[in-house]
KOLKOL-193872 format. One record per residue (C-alpha): x, y, z; residue in one letter. Coordinates in steps of 0.05 Angstrom, whole numbers, padded with zeros to 5 digits, always signed. Layout:
<atoms>
XYZa/...
</atoms>
This chain:
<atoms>
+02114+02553+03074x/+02051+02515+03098x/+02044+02560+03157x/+02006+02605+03178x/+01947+02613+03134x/+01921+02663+03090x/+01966+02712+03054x/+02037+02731+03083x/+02080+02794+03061x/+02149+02784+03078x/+02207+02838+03057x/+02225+02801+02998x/+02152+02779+02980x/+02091+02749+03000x/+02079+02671+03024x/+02000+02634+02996x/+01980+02576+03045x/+01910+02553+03036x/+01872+02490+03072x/+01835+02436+03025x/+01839+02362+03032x/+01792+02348+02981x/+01827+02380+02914x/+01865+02344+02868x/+01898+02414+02846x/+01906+02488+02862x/+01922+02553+02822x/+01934+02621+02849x/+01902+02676+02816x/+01933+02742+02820x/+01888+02820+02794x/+01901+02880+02788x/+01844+02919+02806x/+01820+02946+02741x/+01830+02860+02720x/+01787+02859+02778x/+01731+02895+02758x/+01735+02870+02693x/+01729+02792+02718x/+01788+02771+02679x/+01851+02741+02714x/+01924+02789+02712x/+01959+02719+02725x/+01955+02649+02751x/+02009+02610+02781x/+01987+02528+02787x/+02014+02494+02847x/+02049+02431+02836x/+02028+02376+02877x/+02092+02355+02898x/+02126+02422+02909x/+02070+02465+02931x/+02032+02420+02974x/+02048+02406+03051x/+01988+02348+03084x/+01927+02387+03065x/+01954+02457+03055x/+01975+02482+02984x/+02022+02548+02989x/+02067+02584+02944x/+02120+02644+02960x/+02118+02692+02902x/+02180+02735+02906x/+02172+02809+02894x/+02123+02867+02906x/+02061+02848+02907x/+02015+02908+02947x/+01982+02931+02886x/+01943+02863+02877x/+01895+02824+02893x/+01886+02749+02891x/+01843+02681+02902x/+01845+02613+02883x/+01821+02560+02838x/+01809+02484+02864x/+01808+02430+02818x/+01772+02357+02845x/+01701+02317+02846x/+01643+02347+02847x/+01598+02303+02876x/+01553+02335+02919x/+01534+02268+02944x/+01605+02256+02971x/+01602+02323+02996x/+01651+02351+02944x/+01638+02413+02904x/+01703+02433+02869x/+01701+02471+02810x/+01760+02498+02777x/+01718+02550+02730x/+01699+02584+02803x/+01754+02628+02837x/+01749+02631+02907x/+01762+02674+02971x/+01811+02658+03010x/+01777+02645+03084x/+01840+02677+03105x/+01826+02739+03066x/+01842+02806+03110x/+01803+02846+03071x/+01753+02822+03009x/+01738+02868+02948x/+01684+02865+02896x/+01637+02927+02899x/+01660+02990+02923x/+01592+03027+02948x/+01544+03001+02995x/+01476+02973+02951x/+01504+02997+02883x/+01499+02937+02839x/+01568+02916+02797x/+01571+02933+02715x/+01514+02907+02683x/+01468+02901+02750x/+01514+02844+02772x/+01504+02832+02857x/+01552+02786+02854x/+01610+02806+02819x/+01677+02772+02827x/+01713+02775+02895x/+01782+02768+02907x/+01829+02787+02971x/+01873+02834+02997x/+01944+02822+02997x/+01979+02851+03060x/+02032+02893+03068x/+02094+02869+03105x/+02092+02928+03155x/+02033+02971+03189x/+02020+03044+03165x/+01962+03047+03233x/+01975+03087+03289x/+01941+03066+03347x/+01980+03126+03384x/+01992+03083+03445x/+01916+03040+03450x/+01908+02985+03506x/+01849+02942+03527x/+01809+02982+03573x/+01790+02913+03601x/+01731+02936+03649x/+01704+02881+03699x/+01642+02849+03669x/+01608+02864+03724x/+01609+02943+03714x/+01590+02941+03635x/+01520+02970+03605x/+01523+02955+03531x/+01491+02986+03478x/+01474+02947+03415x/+01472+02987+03362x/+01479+02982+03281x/+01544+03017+03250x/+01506+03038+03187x/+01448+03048+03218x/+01466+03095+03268x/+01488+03159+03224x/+01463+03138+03160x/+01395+03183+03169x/+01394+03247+03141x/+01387+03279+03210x/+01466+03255+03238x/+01492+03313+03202x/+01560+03276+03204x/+01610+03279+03140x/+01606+03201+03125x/+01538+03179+03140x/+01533+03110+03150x/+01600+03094+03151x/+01659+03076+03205x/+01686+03144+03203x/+01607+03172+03212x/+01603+03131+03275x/+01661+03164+03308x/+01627+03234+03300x/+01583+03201+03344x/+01624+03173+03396x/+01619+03230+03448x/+01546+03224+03458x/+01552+03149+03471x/+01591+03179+03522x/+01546+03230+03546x/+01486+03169+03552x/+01524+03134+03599x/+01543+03072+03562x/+01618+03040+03569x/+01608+02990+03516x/+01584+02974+03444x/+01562+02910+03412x/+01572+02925+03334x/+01521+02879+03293x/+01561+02844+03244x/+01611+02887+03210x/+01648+02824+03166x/+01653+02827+03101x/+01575+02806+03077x/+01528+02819+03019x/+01473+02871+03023x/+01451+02859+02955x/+01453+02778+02968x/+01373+02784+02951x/+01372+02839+02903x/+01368+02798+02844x/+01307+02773+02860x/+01269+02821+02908x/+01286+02895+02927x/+01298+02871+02996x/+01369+02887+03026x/+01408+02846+03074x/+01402+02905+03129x/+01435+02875+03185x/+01495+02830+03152x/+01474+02764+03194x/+01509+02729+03121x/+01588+02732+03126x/+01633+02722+03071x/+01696+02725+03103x/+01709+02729+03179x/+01769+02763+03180x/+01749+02828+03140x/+01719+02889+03164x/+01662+02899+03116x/+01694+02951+03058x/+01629+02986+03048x/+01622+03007+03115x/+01679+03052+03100x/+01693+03124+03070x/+01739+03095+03025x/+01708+03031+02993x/+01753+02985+02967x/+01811+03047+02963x/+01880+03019+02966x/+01855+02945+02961x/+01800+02952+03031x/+01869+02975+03068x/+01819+03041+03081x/+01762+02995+03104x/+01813+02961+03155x/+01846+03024+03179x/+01779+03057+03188x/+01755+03002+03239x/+01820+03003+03276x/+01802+03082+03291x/+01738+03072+03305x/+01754+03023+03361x/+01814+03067+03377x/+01769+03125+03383x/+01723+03090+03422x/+01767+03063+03470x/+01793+03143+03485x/+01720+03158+03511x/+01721+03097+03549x/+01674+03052+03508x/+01695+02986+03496x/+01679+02948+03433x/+01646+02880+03425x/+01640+02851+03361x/+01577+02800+03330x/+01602+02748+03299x/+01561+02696+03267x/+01610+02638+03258x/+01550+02588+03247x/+01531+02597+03177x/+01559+02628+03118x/+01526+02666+03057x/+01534+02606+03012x/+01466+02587+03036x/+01445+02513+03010x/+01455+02474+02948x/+01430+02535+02912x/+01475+02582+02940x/+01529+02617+02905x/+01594+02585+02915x/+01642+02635+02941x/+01696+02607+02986x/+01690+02552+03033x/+01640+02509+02999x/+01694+02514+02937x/+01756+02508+02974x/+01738+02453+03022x/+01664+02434+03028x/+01653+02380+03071x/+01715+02408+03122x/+01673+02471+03126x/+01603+02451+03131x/+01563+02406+03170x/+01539+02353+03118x/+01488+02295+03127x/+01507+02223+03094x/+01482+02247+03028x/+01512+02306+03022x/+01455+02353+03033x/+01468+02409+03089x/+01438+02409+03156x/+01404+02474+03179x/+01409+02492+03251x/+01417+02562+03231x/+01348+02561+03185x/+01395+02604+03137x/+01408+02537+03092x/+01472+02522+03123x/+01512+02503+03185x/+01588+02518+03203x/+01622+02455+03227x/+01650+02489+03279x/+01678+02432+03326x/+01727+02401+03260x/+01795+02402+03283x/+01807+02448+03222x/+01745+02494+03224x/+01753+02508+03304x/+01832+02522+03292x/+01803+02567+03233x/+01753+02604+03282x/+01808+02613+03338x/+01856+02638+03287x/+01803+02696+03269x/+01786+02709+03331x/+01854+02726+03355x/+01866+02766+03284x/+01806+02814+03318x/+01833+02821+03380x/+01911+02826+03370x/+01905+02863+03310x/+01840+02904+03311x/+01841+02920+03388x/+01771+02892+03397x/+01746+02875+03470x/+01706+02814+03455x/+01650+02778+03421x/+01578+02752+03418x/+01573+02694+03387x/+01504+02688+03347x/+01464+02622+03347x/+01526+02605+03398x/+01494+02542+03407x/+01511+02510+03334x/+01587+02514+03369x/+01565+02466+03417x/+01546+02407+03364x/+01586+02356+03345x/+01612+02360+03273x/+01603+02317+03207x/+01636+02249+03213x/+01665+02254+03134x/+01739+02230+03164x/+01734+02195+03228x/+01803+02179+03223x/+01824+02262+03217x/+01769+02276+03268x/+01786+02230+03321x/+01854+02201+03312x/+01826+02130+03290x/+01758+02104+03257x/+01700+02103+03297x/+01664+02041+03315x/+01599+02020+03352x/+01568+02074+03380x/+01582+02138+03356x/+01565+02210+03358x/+01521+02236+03310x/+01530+02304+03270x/+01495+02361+03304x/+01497+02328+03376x/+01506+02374+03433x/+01565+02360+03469x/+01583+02367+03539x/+01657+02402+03529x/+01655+02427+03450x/+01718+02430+03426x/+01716+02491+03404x/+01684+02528+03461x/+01736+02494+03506x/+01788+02534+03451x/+01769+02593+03470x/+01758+02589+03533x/+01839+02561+03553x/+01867+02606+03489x/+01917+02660+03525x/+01887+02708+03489x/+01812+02698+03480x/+01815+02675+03552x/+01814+02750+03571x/+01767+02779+03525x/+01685+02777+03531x/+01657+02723+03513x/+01583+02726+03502x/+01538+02663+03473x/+01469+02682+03445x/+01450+02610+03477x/+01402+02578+03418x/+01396+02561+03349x/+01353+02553+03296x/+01345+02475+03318x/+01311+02481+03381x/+01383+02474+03420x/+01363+02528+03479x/+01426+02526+03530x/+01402+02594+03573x/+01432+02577+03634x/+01470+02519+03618x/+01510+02544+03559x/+01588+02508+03569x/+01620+02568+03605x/+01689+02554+03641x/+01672+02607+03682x/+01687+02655+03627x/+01618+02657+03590x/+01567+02699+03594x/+01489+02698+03556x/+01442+02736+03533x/+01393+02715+03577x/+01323+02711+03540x/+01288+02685+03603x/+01304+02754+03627x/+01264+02776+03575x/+01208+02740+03572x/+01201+02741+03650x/+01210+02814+03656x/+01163+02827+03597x/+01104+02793+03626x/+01110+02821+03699x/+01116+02890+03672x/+01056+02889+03631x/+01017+02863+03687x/+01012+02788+03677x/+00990+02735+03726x/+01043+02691+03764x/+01119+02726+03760x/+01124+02762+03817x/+01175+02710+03839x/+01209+02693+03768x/+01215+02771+03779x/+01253+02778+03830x/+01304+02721+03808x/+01317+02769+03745x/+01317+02826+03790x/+01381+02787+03832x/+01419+02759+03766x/+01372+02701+03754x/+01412+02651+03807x/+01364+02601+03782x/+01399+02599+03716x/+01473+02608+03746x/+01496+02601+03820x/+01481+02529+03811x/+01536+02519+03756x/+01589+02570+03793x/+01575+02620+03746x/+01570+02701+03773x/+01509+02748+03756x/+01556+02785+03701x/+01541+02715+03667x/+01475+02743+03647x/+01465+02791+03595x/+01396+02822+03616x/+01358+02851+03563x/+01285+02874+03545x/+01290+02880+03474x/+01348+02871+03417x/+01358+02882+03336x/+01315+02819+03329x/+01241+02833+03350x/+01196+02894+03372x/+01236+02956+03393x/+01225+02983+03470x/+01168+03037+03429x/+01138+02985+03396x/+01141+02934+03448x/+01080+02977+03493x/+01050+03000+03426x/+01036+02947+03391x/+00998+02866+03403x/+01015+02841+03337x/+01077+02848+03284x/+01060+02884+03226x/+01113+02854+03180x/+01082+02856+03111x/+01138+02908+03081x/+01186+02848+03092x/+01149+02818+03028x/+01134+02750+03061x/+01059+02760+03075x/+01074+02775+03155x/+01099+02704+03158x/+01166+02717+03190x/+01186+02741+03255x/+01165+02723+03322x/+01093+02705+03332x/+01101+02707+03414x/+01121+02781+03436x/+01086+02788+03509x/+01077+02855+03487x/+01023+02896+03508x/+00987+02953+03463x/+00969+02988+03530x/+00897+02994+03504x/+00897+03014+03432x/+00931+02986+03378x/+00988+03022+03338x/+01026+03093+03339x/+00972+03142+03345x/+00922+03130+03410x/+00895+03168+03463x/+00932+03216+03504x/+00915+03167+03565x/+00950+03111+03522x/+01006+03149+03507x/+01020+03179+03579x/+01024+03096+03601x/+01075+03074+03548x/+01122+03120+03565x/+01111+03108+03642x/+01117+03026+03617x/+01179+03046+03576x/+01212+03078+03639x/+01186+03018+03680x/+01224+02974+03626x/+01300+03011+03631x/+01283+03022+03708x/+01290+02948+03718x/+01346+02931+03672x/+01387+02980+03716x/+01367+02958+03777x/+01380+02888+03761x/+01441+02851+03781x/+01472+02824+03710x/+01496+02863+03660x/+01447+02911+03627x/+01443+02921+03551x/+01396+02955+03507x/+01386+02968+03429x/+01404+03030+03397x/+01342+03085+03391x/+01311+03058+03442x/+01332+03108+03494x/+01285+03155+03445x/+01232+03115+03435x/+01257+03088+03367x/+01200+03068+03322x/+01196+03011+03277x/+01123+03015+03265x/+01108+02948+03289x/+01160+02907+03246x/+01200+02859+03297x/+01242+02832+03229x/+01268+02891+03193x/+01333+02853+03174x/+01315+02869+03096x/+01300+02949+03097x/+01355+03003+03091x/+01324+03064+03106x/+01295+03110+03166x/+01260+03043+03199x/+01338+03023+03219x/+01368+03083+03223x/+01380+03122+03289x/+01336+03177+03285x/+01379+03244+03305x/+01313+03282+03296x/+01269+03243+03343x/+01322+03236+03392x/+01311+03308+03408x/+01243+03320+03402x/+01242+03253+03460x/+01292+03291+03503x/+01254+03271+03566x/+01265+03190+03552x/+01325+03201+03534x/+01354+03242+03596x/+01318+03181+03644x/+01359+03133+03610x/+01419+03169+03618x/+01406+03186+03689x/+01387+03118+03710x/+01454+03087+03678x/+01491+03145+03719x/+01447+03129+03778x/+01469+03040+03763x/+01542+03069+03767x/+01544+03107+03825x/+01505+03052+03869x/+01558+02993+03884x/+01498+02954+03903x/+01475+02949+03828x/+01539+02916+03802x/+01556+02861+03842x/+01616+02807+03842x/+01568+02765+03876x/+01498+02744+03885x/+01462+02785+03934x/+01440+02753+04003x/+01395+02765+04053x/+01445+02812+04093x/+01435+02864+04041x/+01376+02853+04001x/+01304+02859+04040x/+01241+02844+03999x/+01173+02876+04013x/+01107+02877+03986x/+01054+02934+04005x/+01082+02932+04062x/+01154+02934+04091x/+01178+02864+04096x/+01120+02828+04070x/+01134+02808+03998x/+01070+02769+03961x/+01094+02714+03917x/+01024+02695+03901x/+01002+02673+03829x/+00966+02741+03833x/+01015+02782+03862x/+01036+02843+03814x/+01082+02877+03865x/+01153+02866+03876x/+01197+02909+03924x/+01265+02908+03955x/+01307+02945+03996x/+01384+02947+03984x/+01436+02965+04023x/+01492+03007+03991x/+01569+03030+03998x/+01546+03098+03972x/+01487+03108+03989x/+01467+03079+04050x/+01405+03045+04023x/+01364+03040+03966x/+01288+03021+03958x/+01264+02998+03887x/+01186+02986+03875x/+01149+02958+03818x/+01072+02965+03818x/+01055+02926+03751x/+00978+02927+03771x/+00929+02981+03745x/+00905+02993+03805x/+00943+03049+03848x/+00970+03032+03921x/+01005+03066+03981x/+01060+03031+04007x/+01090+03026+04073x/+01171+03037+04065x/+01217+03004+04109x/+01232+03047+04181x/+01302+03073+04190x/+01302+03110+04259x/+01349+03169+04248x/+01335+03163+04168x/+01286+03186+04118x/+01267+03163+04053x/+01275+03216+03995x/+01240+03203+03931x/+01288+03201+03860x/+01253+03160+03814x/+01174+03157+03802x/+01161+03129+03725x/+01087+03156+03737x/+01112+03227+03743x/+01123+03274+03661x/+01201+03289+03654x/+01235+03322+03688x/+01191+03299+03750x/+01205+03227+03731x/+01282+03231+03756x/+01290+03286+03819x/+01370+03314+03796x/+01399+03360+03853x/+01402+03409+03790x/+01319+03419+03779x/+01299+03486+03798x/+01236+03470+03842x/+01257+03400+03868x/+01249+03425+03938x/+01184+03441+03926x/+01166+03377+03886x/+01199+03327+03948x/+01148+03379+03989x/+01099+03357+03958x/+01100+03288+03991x/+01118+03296+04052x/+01063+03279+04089x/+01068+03209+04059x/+01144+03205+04068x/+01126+03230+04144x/+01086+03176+04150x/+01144+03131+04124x/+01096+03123+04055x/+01095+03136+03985x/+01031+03126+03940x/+01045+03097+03870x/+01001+03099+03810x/+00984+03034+03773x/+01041+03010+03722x/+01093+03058+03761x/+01167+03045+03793x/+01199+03084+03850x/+01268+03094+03875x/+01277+03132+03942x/+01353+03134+03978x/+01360+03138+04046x/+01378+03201+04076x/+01408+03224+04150x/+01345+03254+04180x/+01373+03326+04200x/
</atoms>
């Protein structure tokens, strides 16, 4: 049967249906594991042309039982790389329909005889499933109400310190689970867990691909992030990511998957040829007239993402992670290579007739992608989130007018950069400011879209960590063995005063008031708030803002620090508690003027000047009455006059300026009577003085 894809198990065997237009012929390649290992073939079964071929799809039903084995093709055709055909029979490929991929079997441990590359073949289903999901359904939160937590899966319990049973594995991370719970956050964004290559630079540096931005196949949970391996053919692997997202969904923690579905780890010309390049090269990759491969990933390759077979491909995968994994929805790295138009190779497959006159070009942007528009009508993906890192690698920045049918949101690194440079104290964004404080409407009201469409965040996997971002002017890359070329050059950090990890006590008092100032305003902001994992702890990465290469303690969550940073730690928490309980902080809609007041030193007077450095508001709330947020970004100190509420007083919660416990007032802290006492001559006065590179909440109280 041509249809579906990928390998089928049916009661009375299993059905092979592969894509490629381009070969002349087709074998399937059946191992046994130990054949496997060993790199020889158990059998091979050619597909006849005439028999075995349907359009562009060869497929094969092999009767029998089959659950032991493994299997992958061979393709037969031209090479002629400057046709765009690379066939070579002597190669065996992966299928891209693979549901699970095995070679090596433990995580950086090179194959026999130091081979990183050792032969890959895939997993060949079973006709039923042996998972229990004992009774799972979406949790499907509003978008509106989500605070996501990036985080690493190896990363966070591979250190020493987790003191879980599998470090560093799926089944490690659900040891964890319960004190993602206990921070607050309803939501994780998994870095890419496909099937990739750690050791993909091994063989000629010591350098690891860390954070698995490489896939090999994009519909297998990567095996080595499992207990088992490659046990029972990588059924472990798959069963092990089902429970984690199972497990998560229990505690109320939705799970959002990176996926990276604009490159592969084939690389360029002098990549290893693994699966699509062999099976179909120029259906799978965006390829100039010549042959050669464009690069708006800068990783050597592009996905040609808007063919009518590549997009079908991508659709198919997606719904394979959501119908049969239980995940809650994506974010789609270098999003905008899904936007370009693909490789013109057959205009005739492509667009239904040849293409004269004018044209579009490979790599255009277009208005309505195919793909995107896909995804965004599919019945199923329709209902999942959707969330476009809006940029790629060649200088296609959509932030703000990413293709959206209402359903997409972005991570919105104008958020970033704004926020970044009013915090540390920087001349002219009080006003750009306050737009990221409402949801950035001048990115998204304009095109219909909702603040939930932004994804705010200060700092991610991919640059300085929230520590390093107020420790540190310049990267400090030079472990990444590339002479501190790589990574970001423009950070709008700010060292605070001295450069690097140990400084004055005066130093280090103001990072961690700049760190609170930092989470303070992703919480307050309308938008959807995410932050990286460690960084509630002041995770370290001693000044490296590209540690994609380095498995050890500079990725890993640091279980050890977390506690000995208890006070950071416990203000994060308490202001994502404090975001949930306020319905003013997570709205459907973007706040107007009957709700939202803005002040300045004093109440009603905000200063948009070029030179202004404080931004205030007033908010008013269904449980709370009202809320008034301050940021004082200057370093000089200033008493400001709060807004009058006849009948009402202002009671202080949140002062970043204050040490921890001081910093967030709980109804639990034994002297908080006395603290509030403490300023109530100012608050009499309807004032409150704030130190310089400080934020305040107060809540409005009945005056009794």
């Amino acid at each position: 049967m041509p249809a579906p894809l990928g390998a089928t198990a049916l009661d009375v065997g299993v059905n092979f249906a592969v894509y490629s237009g381009g070969a002349s012929a087709a074998v399937l390649c059946l191992f046994t594991p130990d054949d496997l290992k060993a790199e020889r073939v158990t059998e091979e079964v050619p597909l006849d042309p005439l028999f075995n071929r349907t359009g562009n799809v060869w497929h094969v039903f092999i009767e029998g039982d089959l659950h032991n084995m493994l299997y992958g093709y061979r393709f037969d055709g031209m090479f002629a790389p400057h046709s765009g055909h690379r066939f070579d029979v002597s190669n065996i490929m992966v299928d891209p329909y693979a549901k699970a991929v095995i070679s090596r079997g433990e995580y950086g441990v090179p194959g026999p005889g130091g081979n990183c590359w050792p032969q890959m073949a895939g997993m060949i289903p079973l006709p039923y499933s042996t998972f229990d999901w004992q009774g799972d359904v979406p949790l499907q939160y509003p978008q509106k109400d989500l605070v996501i937590y990036e985080m690493h899966l190896r990363g966070f319990t591979k250190h020493g310190s987790s003191n879980v049973e599998h470090p560093g594995t799926y089944l490690g991370a659900i040891s964890k689970l319960d004190y993602l719970k206990e921070l607050g956050v309803n939501c994780v964004e998994l870095m890419p867990c496909h099937e990739f290559n750690e050791l993909e630079y091994f063989s000629c540096s010591s350098r690891m691909n860390f954070w698995g931005y490489s896939t090999i196949n994009y519909f297998s949970a990567m095996t080595r992030y499992s207990s088992g391996g490659t046990r029972d053919c990588g059924r472990d692997a798959i069963n092990e990511f089902k429970t984690f997202v199972r497990e998560a969904h229990k505690r109320g923690i939705e799970v959002i998957m990176d996926v990276v579905f604009n490159h592969t780890a084939e690389g360029n010309e002098n990549g290893p040829t693994l699966s699509f390049r062999g099976v179909d090269n120029s259906t799978y990759y965006m390829l100039a007239p010549k042959g050669e491969f464009y690069n708006y990933s800068g990783c050597g390759n592009t996905f040609n993402c808007n063919h009518p077979v590549v997009r079908e491909f991508i659709v198919d995968c997606l719904r394979y992670w959501v119908t049969e994994m239980h995940v809650d929805g994506f974010r789609f790295d270098l999003a905008s290579i899904m936007t370009r138009g693909c490789s013109l190779w057959d205009p005739v497959n492509v667009y239904g007739s040849p293409v004269e006159g004018d044209m579009i070009t490979t790599g255009t942007p277009l208005a309505t992608p195919p793909l995107v528009d896909m995804i965004s009508n599919d019945p199923i993906l329709g209902g999942v989130k959707l969330i476009a890192e809006a940029w790629d690698a060649g200088g296609l920045y959509q932030v703000g007018h990413f293709p959206h049918w209402n359903i997409w949101s972005e991570w919105n690194g104008k958020y970033r950069d704004i926020v970044r440079q009013f915090i540390k104290g920087t001349d002219g964004f009080a006003g750009g400011f306050a737009e990221c404080l409402c949801g950035s409407p001048h990115l998204y009201q304009a095109g219909g879209r909702k603040p939930w469409h932004s994804i705010n965040f200060v700092c991610a996997h991919d640059g300085f960590t929230l520590a390093d971002l107020v420790t540190y002017n310049k990267k400090y890359n030079l472990s990444n063995g590339e002479d501190n070329r790589d990574g970001e050059n423009h950070n709008l950090s700010w060292n605070c005063g001295e450069e690097g990890e140990f400084a004055s006590l005066s130093v280090r008092r103001l990072r961690k008031r700049q760190m609170r100032n930092f989470f303070v305003c992703l919480m307050v902001s309308q938008g959807i708030p995410m932050f990286y994992m460690g960084d509630e702890y002041g995770h370290t990465k001693g000044g490296n803002n590209n540690t994609y290469c380095h498995d050890h303690y500079v990725n890993y969550f640091r279980w050890d620090k977390k506690e000995e940073s208890s006070g950071l730690q416990r203000f994060c928490s308490l202001m994502i508690q404090f975001r949930k309980q306020c319905e003013c902080l997570g709205l459907e809609e973007f706040p107007t003027a009957e709700r939202l007041h803005w002040h300045g030193h004093q109440p009603g007077k905000p200063d948009w000047s070029e030179t202004s450095r404080f931004v205030a508001f007033s908010m008013k709330d269904g449980t709370k009455d009202e809320i008034y947020v301050a940021f004082n970004a200057s370093h000089l100190p200033v008493v400001v006059g709060l807004p009058e509420r006849p009948g009402y007083r202002w009671e202080p919660l949140v002062d970043t300026a204050k040490s921890a416990p001081y910093d967030f007032l709980t109804d639990d802290l034994p002297d908080r009577a006395f603290t509030v006492q403490q300023f109530s001559h100012f608050l009499n006065a309807n004032l409150y003085p704030m130190l310089g590179y400080s934020s305040i909440i107060l809540v409005l109280q009945p005056d009794v």
